[in-house]
N, C-alpha and C positions, 0 to 999 in steps of 0.2 A: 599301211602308213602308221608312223610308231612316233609320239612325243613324249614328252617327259605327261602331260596330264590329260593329254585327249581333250582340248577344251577350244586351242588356236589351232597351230601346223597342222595334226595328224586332222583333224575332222575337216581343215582348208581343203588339204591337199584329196582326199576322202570326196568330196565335194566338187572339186575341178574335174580329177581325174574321171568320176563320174559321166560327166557332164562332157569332154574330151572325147569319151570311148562312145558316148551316144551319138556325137557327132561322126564319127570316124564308123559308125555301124556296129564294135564289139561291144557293147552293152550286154546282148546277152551271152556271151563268151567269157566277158572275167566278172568274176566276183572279189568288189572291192570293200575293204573295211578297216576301220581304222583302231587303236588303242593307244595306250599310255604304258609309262614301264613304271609309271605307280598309282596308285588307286587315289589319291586326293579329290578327285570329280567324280567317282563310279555313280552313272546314271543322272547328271548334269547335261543339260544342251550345253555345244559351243560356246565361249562368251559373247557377250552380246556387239562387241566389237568386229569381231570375226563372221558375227552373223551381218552384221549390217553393212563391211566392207565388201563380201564376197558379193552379198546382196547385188549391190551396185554394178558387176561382174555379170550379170546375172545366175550365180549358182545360187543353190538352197542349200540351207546347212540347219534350218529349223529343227525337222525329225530326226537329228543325229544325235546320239547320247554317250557320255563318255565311260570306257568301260577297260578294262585292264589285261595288257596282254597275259594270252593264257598257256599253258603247256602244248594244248590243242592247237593253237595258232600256227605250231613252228610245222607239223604235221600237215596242216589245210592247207599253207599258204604255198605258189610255188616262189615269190619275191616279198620279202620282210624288209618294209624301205625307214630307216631312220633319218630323221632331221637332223642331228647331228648324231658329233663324234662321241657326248656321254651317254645319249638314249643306245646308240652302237654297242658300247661297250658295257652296257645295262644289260641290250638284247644277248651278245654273243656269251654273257655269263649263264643266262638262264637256258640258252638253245643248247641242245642236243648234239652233238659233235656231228653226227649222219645230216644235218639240216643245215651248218653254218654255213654253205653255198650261196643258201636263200636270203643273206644276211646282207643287204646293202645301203647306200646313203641313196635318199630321193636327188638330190643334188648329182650325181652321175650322171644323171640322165639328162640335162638343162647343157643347151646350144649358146644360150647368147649371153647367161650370165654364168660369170667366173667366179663362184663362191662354192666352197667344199662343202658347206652348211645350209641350212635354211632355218635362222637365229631365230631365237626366243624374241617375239612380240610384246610378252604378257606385260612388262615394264615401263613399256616406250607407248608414244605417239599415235598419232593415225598415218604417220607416215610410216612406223614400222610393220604396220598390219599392210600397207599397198606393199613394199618389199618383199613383205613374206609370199604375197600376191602373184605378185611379179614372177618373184623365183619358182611355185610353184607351178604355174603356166607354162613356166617353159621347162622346166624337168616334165609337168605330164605329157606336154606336148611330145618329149625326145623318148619318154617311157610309150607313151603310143603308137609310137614310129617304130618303138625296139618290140613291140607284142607284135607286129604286124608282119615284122622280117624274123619273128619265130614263131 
């Protein structure tokens, strides 16, 4: 899961999906983890916004730290999911040409809402932190659905 700081989206959705796979029984099957495609927070918890909306959700996002995607990431991972269309085009400069398969938006994956993104919070309200919410539940939900039919 990849944001611009690893602070809101990436550690949300990091968070859910988690929490989605344990329900669903893959928990110990996938190894999830999230970064940033720039280092401004390297080793920050989430903000505290993110912490206390998800909270409510009931996910944890307490123990998560923010940390910056790495060369090794493109290697590990077999799905590199961007929030949007700049952290995309951030990741596919730095990835590897043999890896850019693994290179997709979280938003793909989401059944009930029609958004190509999953927007930056950091600026906005407590109502942009539920959206970003929202969107994310239901992309992990439709990414747990696409692990399970592969």
């Amino acid at each position: 899961m990849v944001c611009m700081g690893n602070i809101c989206r990436s550690p949300t959705a990091e968070g859910v999906l988690r929490y989605k796979l344990r329900q669903a029984g893959l928990h110990e099957l996938v190894i999830v983890d999230s970064a940033g495609t720039h280092a401004y927070h390297v080793g920050e918890p989430p903000d505290p916004r993110s912490i206390k909306h998800a909270k409510r959700r009931g996910y944890d996002l307490g123990g998560l730290r923010a940390r910056r995607v790495g060369d090794g990431d493109f290697e590990t991972f077999d799905l590199i999911l961007a929030m949007d269309w700049d952290n995309y085009a951030l990741l596919e400069e730095q990835c590897p040409a043999p890896h850019r398969a693994k290179l997709r938006r979280l938003s793909e994956f989401a059944r009930r809402h029609d958004s190509p993104v999953v927007p930056d919070p950091y600026y906005s309200g407590a109502e942009g932190f539920e959206r970003v919410l929202d969107l994310i539940e239901d992309a992990c939900e439709g990414l747990v659905d696409h692990l399970k039919a592969n």
